[in-house]
PDB file of N, CA, C and O in Angstrom, chain B, residues numbered from 101:
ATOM      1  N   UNK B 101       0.343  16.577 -13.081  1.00  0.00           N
ATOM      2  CA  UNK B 101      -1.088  16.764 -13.067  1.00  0.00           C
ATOM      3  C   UNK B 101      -1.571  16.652 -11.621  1.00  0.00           C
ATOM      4  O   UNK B 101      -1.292  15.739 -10.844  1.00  0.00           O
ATOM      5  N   UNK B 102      -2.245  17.591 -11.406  1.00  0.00           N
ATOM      6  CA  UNK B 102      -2.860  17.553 -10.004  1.00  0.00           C
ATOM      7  C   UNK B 102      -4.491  17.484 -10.203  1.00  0.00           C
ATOM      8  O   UNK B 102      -5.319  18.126 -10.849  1.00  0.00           O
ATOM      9  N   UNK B 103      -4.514  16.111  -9.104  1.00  0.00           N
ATOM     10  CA  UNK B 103      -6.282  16.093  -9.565  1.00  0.00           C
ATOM     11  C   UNK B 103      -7.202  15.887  -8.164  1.00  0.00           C
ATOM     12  O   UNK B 103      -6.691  15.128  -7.339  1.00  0.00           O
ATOM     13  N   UNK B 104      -8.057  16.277  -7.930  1.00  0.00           N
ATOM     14  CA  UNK B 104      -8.834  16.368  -6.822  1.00  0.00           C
ATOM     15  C   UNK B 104     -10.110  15.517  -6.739  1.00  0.00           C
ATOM     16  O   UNK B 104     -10.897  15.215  -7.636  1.00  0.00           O
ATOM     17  N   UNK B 105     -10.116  15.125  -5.082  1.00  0.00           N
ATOM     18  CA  UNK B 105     -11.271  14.476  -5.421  1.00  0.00           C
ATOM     19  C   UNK B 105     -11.833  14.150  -3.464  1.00  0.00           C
ATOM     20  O   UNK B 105     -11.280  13.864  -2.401  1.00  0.00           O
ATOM     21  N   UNK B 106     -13.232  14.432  -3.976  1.00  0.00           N
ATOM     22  CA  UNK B 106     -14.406  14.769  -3.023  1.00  0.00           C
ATOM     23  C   UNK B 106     -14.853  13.671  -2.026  1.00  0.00           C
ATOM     24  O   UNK B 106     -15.742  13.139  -2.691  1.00  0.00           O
ATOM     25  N   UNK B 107     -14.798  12.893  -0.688  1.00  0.00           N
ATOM     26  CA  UNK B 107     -15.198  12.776   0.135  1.00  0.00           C
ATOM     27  C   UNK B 107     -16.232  12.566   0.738  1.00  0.00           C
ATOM     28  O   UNK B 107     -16.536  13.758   0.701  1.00  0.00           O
ATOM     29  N   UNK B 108     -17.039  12.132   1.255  1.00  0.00           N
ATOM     30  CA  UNK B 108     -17.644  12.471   2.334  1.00  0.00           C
ATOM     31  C   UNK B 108     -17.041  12.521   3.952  1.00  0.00           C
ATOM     32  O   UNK B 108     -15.963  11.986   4.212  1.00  0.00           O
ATOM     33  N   UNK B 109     -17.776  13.154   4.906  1.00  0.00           N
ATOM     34  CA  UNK B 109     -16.867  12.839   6.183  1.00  0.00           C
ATOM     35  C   UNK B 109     -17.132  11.338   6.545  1.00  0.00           C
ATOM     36  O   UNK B 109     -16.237  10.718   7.120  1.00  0.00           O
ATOM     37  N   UNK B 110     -18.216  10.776   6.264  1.00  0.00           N
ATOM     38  CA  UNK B 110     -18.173   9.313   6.641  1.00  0.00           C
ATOM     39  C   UNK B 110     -17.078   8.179   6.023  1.00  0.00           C
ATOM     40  O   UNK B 110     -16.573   7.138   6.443  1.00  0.00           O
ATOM     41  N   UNK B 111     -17.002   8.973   4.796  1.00  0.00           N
ATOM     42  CA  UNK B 111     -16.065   7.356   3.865  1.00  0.00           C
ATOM     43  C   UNK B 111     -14.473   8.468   5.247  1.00  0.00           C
ATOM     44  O   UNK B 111     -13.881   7.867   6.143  1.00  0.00           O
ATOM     45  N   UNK B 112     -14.312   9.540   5.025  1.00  0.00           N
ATOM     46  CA  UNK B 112     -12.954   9.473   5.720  1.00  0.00           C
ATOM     47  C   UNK B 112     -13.187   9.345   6.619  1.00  0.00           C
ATOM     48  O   UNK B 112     -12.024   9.462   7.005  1.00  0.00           O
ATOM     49  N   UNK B 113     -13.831   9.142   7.696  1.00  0.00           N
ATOM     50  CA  UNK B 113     -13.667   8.182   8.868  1.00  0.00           C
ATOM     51  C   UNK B 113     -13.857   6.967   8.781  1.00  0.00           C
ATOM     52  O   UNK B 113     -13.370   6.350   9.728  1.00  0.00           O
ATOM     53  N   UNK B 114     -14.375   6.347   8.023  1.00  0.00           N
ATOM     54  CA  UNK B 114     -13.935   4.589   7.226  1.00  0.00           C
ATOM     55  C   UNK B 114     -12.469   4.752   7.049  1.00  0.00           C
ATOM     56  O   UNK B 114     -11.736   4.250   7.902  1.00  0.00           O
ATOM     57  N   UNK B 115     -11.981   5.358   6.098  1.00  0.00           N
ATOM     58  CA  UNK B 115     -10.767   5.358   5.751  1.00  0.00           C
ATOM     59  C   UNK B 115      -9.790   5.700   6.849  1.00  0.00           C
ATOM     60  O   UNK B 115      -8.770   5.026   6.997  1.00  0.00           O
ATOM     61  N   UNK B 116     -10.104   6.830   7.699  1.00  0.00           N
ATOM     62  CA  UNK B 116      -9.143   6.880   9.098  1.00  0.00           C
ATOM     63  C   UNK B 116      -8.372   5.655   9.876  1.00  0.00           C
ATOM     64  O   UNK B 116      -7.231   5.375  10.244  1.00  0.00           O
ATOM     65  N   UNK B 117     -10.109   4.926   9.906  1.00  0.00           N
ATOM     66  CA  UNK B 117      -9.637   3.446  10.460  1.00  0.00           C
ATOM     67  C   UNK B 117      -8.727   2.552   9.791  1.00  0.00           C
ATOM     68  O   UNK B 117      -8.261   1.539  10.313  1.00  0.00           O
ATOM     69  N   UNK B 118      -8.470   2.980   8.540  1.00  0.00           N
ATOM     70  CA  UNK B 118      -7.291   1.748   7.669  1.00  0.00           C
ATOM     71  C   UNK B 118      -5.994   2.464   7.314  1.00  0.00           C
ATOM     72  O   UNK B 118      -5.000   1.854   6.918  1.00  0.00           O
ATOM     73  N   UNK B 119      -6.039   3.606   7.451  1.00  0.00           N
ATOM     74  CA  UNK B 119      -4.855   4.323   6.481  1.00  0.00           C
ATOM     75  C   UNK B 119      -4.707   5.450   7.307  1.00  0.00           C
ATOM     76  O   UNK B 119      -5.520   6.069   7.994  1.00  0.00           O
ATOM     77  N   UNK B 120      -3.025   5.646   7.020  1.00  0.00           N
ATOM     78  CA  UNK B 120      -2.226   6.573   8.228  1.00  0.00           C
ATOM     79  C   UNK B 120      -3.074   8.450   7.286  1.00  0.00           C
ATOM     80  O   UNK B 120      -3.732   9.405   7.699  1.00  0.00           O
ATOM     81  N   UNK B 121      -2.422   7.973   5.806  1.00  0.00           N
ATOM     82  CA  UNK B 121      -2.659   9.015   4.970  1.00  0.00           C
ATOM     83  C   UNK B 121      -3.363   8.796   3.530  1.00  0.00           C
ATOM     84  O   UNK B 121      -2.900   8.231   2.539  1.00  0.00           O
ATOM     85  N   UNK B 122      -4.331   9.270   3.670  1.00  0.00           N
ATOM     86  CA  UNK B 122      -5.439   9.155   2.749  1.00  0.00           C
ATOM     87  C   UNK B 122      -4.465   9.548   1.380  1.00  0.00           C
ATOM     88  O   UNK B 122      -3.886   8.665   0.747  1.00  0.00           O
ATOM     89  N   UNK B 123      -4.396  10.679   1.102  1.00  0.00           N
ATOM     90  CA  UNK B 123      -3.719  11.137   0.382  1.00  0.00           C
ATOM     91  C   UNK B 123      -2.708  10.661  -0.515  1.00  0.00           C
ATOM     92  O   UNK B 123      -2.710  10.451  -1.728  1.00  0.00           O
ATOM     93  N   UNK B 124      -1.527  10.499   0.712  1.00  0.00           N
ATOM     94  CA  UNK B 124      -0.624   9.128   0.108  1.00  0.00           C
ATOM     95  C   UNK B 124      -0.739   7.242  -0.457  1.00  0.00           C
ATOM     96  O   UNK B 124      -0.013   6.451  -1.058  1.00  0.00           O
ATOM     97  N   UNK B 125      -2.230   7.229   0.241  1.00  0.00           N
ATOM     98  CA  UNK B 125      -2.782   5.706  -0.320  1.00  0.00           C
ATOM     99  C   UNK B 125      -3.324   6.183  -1.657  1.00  0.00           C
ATOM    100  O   UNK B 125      -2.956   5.591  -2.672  1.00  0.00           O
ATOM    101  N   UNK B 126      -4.200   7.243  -1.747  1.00  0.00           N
ATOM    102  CA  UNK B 126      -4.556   7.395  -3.473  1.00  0.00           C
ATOM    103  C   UNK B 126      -3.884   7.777  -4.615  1.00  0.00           C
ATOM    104  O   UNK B 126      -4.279   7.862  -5.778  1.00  0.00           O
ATOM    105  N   UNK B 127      -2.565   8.046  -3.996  1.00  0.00           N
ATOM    106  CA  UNK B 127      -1.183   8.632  -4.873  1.00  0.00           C
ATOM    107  C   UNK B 127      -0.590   7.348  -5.257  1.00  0.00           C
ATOM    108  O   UNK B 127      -0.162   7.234  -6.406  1.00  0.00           O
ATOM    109  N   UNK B 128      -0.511   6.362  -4.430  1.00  0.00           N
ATOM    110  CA  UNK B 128       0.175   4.916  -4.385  1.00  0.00           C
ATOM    111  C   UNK B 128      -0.725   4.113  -5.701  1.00  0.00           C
ATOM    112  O   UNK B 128      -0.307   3.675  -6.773  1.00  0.00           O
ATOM    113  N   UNK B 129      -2.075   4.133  -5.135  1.00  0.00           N
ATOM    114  CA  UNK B 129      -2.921   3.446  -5.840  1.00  0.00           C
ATOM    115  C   UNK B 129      -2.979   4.203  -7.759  1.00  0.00           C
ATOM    116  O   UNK B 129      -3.045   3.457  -8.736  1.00  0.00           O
ATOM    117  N   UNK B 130      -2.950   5.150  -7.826  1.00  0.00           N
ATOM    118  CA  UNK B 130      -3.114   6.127  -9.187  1.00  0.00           C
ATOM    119  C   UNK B 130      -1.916   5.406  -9.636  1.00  0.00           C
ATOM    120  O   UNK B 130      -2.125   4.380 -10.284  1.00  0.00           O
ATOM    121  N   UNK B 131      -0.382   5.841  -9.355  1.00  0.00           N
ATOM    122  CA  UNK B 131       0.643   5.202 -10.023  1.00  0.00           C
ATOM    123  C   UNK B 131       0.751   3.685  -9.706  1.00  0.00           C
ATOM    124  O   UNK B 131       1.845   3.122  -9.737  1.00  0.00           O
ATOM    125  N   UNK B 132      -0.149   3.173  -9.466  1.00  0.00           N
ATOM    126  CA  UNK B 132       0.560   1.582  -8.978  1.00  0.00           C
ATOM    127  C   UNK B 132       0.230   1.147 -10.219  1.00  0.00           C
ATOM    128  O   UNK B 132       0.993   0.433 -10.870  1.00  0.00           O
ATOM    129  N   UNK B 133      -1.765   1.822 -10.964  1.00  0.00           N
ATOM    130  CA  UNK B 133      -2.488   1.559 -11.929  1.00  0.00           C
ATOM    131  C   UNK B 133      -1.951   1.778 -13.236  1.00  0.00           C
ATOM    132  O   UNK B 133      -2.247   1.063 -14.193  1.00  0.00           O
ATOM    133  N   UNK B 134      -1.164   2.756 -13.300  1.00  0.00           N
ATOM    134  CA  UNK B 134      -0.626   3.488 -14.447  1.00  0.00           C
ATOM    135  C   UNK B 134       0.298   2.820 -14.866  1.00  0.00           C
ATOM    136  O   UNK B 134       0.340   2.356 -16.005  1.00  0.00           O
ATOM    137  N   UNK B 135       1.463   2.632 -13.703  1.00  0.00           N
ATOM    138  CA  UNK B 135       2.200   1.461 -13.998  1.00  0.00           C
ATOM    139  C   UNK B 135       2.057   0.563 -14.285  1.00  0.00           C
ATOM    140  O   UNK B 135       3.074   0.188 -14.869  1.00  0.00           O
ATOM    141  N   UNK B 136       0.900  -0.619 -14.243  1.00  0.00           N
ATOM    142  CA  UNK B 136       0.211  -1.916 -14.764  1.00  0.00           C
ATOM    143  C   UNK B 136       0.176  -1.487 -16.479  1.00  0.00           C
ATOM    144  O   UNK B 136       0.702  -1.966 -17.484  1.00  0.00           O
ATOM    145  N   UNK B 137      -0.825  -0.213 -16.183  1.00  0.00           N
ATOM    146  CA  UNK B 137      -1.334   0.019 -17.868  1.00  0.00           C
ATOM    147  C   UNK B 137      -0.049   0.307 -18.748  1.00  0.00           C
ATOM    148  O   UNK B 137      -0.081  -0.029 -19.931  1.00  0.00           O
ATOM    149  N   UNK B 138       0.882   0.808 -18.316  1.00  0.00           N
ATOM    150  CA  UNK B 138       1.923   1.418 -19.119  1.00  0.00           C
ATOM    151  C   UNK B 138       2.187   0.195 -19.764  1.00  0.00           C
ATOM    152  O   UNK B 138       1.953   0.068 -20.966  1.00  0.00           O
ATOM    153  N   UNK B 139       2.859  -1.124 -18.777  1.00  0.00           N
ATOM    154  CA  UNK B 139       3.407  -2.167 -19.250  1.00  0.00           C
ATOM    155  C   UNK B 139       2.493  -2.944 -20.626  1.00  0.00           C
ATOM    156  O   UNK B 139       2.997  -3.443 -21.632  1.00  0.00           O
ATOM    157  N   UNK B 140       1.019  -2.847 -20.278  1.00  0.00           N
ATOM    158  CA  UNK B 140       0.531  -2.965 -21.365  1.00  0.00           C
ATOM    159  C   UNK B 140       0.704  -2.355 -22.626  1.00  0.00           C
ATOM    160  O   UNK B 140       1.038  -3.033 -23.598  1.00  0.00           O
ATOM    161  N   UNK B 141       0.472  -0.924 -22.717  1.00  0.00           N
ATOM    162  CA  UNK B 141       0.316  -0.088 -23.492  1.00  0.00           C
ATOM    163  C   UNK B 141       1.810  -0.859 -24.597  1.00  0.00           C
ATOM    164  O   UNK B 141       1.736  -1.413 -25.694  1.00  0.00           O
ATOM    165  N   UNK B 142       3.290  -0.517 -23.537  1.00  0.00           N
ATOM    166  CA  UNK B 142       3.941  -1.066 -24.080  1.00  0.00           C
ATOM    167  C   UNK B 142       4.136  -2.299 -24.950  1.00  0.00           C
ATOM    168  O   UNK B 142       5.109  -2.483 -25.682  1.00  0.00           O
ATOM    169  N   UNK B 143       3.427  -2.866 -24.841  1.00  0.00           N
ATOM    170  CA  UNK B 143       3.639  -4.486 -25.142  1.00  0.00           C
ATOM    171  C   UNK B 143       2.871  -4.354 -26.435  1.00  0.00           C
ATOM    172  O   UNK B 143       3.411  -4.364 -27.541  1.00  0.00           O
ATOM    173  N   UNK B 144       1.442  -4.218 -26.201  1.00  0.00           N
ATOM    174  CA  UNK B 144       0.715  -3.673 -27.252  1.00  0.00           C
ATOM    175  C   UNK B 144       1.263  -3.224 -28.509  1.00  0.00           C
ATOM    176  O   UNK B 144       0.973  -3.550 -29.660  1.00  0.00           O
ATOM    177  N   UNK B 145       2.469  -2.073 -27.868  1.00  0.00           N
ATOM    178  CA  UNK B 145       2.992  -1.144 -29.086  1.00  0.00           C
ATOM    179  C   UNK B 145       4.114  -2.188 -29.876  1.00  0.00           C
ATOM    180  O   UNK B 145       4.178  -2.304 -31.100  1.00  0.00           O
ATOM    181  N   UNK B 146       5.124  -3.040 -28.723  1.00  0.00           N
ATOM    182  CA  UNK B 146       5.844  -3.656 -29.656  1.00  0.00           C
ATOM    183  C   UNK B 146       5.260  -4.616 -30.430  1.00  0.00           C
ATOM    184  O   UNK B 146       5.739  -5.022 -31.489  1.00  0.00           O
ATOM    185  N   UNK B 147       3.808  -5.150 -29.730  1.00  0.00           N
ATOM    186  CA  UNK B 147       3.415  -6.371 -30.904  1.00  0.00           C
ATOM    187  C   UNK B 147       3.157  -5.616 -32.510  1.00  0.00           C
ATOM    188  O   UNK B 147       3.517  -6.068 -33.597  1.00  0.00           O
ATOM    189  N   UNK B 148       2.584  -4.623 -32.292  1.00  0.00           N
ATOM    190  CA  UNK B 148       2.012  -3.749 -33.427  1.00  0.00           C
ATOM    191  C   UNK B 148       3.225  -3.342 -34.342  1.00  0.00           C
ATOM    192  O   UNK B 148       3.154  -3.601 -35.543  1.00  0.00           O
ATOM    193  N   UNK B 149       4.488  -2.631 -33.755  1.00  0.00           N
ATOM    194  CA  UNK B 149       5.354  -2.278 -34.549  1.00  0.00           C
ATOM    195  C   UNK B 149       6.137  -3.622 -35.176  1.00  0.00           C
ATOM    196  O   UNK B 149       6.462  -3.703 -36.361  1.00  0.00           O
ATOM    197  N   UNK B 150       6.405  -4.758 -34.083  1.00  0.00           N
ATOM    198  CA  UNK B 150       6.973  -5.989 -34.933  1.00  0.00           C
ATOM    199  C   UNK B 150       5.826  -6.144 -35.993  1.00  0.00           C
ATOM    200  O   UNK B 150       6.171  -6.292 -37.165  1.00  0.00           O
ATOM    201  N   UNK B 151       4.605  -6.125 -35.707  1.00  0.00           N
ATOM    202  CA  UNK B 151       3.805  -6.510 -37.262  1.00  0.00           C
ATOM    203  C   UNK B 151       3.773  -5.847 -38.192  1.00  0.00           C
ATOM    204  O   UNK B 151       3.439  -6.382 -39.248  1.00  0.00           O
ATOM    205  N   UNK B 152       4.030  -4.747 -38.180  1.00  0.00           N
ATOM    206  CA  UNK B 152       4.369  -3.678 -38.922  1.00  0.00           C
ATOM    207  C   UNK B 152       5.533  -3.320 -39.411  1.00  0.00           C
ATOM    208  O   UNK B 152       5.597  -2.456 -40.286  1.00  0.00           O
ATOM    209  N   UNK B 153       6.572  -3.902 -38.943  1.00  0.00           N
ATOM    210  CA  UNK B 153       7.932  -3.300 -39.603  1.00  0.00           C
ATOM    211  C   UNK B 153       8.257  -1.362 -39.059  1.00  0.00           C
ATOM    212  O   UNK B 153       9.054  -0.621 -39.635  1.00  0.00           O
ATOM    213  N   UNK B 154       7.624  -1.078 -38.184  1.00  0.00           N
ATOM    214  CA  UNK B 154       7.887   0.162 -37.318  1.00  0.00           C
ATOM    215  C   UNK B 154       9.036  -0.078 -36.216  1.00  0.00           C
ATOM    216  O   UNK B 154       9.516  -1.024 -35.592  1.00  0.00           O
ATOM    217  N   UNK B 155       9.179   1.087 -36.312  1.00  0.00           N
ATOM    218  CA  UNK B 155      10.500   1.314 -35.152  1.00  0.00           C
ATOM    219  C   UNK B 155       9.655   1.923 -34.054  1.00  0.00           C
ATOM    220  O   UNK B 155       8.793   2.782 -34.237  1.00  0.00           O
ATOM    221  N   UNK B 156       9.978   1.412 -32.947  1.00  0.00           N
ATOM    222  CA  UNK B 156       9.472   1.710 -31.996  1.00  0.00           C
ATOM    223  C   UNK B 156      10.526   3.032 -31.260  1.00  0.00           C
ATOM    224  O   UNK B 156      11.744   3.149 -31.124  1.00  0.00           O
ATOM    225  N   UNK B 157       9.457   3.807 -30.933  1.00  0.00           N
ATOM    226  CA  UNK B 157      10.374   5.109 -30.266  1.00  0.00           C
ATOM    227  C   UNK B 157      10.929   4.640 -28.783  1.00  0.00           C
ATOM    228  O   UNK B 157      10.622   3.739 -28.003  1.00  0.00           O
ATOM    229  N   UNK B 158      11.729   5.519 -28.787  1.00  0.00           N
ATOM    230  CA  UNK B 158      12.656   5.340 -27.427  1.00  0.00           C
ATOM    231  C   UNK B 158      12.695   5.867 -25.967  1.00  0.00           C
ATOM    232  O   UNK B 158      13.332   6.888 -25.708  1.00  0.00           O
ATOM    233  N   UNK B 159      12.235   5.399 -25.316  1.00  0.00           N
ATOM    234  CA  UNK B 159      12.120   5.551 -23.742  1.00  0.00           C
ATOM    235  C   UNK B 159      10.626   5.651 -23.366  1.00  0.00           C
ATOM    236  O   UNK B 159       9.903   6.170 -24.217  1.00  0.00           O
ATOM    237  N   UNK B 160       9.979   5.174 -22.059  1.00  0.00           N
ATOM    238  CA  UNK B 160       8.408   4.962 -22.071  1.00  0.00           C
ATOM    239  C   UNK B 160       7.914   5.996 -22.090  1.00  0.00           C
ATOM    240  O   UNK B 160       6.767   5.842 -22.509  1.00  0.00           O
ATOM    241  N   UNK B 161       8.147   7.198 -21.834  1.00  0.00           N
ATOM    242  CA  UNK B 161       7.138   8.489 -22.017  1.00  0.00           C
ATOM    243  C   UNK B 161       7.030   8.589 -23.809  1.00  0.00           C
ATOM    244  O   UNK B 161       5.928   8.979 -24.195  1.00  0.00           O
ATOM    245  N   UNK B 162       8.014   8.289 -24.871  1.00  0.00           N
ATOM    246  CA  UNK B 162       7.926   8.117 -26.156  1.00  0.00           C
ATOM    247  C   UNK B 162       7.166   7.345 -26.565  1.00  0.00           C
ATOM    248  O   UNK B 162       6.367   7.591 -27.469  1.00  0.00           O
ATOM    249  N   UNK B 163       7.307   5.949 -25.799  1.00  0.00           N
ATOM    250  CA  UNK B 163       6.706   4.692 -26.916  1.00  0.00           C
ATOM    251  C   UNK B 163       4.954   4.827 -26.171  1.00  0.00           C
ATOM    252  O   UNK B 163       4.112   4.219 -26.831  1.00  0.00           O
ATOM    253  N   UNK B 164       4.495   5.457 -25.078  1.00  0.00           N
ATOM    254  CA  UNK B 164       3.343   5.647 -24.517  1.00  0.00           C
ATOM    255  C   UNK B 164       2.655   6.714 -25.958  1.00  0.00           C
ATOM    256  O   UNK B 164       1.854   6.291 -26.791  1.00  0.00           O
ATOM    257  N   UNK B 165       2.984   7.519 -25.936  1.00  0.00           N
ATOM    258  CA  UNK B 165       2.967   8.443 -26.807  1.00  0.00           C
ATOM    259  C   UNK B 165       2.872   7.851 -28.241  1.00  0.00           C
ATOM    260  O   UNK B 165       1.724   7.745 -28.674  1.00  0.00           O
ATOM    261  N   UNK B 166       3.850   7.462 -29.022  1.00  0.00           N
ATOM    262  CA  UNK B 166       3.619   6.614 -30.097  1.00  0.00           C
ATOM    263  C   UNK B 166       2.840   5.624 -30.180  1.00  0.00           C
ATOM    264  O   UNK B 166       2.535   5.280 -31.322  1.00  0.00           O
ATOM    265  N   UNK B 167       2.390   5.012 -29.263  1.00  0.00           N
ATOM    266  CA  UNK B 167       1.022   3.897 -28.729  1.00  0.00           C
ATOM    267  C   UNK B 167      -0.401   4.563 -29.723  1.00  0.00           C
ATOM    268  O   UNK B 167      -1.055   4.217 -30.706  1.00  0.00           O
ATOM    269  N   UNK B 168      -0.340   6.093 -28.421  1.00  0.00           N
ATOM    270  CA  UNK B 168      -2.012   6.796 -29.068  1.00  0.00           C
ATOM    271  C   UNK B 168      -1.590   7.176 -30.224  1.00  0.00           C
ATOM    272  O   UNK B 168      -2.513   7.018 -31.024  1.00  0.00           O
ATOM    273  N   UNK B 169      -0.108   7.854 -31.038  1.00  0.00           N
ATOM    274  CA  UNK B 169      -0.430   7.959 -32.222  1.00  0.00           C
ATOM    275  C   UNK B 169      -0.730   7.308 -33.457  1.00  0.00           C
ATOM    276  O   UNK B 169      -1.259   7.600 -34.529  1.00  0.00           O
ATOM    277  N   UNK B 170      -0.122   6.180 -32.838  1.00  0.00           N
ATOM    278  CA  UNK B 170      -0.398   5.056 -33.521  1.00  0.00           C
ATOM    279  C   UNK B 170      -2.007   4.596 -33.713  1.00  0.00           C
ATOM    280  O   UNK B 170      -2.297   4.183 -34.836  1.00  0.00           O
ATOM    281  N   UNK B 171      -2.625   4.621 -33.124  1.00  0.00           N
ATOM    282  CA  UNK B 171      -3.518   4.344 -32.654  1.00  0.00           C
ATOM    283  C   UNK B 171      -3.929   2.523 -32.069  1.00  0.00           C
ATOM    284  O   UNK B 171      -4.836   1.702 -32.207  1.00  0.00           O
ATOM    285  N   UNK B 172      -2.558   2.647 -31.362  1.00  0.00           N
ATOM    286  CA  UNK B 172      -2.989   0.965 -31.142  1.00  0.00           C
ATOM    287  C   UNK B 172      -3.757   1.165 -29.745  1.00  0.00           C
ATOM    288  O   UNK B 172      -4.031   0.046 -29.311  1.00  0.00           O
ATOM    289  N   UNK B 173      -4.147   2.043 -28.995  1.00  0.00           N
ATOM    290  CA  UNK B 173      -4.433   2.344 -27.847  1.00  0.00           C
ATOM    291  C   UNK B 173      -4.997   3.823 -28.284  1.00  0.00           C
ATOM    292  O   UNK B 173      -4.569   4.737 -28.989  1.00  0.00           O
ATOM    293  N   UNK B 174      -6.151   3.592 -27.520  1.00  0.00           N
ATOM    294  CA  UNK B 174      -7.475   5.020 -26.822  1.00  0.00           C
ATOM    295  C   UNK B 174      -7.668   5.271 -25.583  1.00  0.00           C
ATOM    296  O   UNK B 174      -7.812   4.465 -24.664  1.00  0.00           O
ATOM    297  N   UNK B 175      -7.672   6.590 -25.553  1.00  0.00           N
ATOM    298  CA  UNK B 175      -8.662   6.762 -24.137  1.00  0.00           C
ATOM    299  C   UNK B 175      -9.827   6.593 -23.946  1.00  0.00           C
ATOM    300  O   UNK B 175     -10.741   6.563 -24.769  1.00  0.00           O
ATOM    301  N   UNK B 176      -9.860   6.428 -22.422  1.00  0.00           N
ATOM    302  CA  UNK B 176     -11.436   5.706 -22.379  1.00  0.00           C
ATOM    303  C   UNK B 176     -12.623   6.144 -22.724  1.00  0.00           C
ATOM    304  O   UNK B 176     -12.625   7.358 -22.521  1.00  0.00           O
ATOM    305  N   UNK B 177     -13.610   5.804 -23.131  1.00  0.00           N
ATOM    306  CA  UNK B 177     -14.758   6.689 -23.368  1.00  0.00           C
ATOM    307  C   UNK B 177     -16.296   6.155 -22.751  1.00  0.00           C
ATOM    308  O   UNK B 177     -16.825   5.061 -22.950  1.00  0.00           O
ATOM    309  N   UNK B 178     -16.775   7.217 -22.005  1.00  0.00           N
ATOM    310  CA  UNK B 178     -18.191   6.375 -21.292  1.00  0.00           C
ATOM    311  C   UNK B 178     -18.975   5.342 -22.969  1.00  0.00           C
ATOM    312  O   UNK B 178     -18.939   5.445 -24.195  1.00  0.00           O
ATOM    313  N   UNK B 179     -19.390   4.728 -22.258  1.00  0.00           N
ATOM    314  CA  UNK B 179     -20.091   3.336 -23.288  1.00  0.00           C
ATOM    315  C   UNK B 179     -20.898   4.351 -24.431  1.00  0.00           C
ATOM    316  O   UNK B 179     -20.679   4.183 -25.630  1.00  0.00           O
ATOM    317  N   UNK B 180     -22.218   5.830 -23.766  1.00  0.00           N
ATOM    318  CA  UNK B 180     -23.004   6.568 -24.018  1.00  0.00           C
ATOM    319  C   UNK B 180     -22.454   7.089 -25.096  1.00  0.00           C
ATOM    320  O   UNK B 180     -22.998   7.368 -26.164  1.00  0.00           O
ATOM    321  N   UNK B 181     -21.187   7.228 -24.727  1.00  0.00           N
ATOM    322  CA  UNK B 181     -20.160   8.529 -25.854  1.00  0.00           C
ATOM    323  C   UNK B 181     -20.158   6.885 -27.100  1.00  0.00           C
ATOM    324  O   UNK B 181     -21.066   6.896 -27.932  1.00  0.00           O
ATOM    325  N   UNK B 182     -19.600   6.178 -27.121  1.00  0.00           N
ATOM    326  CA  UNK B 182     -19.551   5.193 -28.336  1.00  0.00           C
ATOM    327  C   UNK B 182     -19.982   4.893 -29.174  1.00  0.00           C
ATOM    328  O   UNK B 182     -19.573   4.486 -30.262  1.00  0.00           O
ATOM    329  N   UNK B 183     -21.309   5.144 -28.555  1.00  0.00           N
ATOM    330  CA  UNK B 183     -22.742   4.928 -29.534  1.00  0.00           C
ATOM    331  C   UNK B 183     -22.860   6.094 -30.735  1.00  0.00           C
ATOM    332  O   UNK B 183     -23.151   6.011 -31.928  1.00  0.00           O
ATOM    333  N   UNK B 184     -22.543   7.087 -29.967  1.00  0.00           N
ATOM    334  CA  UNK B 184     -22.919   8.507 -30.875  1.00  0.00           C
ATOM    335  C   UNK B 184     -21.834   8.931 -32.214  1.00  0.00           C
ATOM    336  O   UNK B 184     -22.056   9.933 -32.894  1.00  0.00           O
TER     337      UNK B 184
END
């Protein structure tokens, strides 16, 4: 997935001053996050399948996946969208 995202010239000359490569700090930061959440997601899924008597699928792109079908885990939704 390739995802883009907008600037001003002031924040990147803030950012000039701290970081060699912009680019590569928001690539670091995206998977550093994903990686945190995964471990959750995971954990989540085995508490749910031990309570359940489910087999948990095999390897993390599977058991991520079996998470949302499961529905022990959602994507996020603005607060606005919840209500409705």
């Amino acid at each position: 997935m390739n995802l883009t995202i907008t600037i001003t010239d002031t924040q990147a000359k803030c950012l000039d001053r701290v970081m060699l490569d912009k680019k590569e700090w928001i690539t670091n930061a995206a998977i550093a996050r994903a990686y945190i959440e995964s471990k959750e997601i995971r954990r989540l899924l085995m508490e749910h399948c031990n309570a359940n008597s489910i087999a948990m699928a095999v390897g993390e792109d599977a058991q991520i996946t079996q998470a949302y079908e499961l529905g022990v885990v959602e994507i996020a939704v603005e607060p606005s969208l919840e209500r409705e």
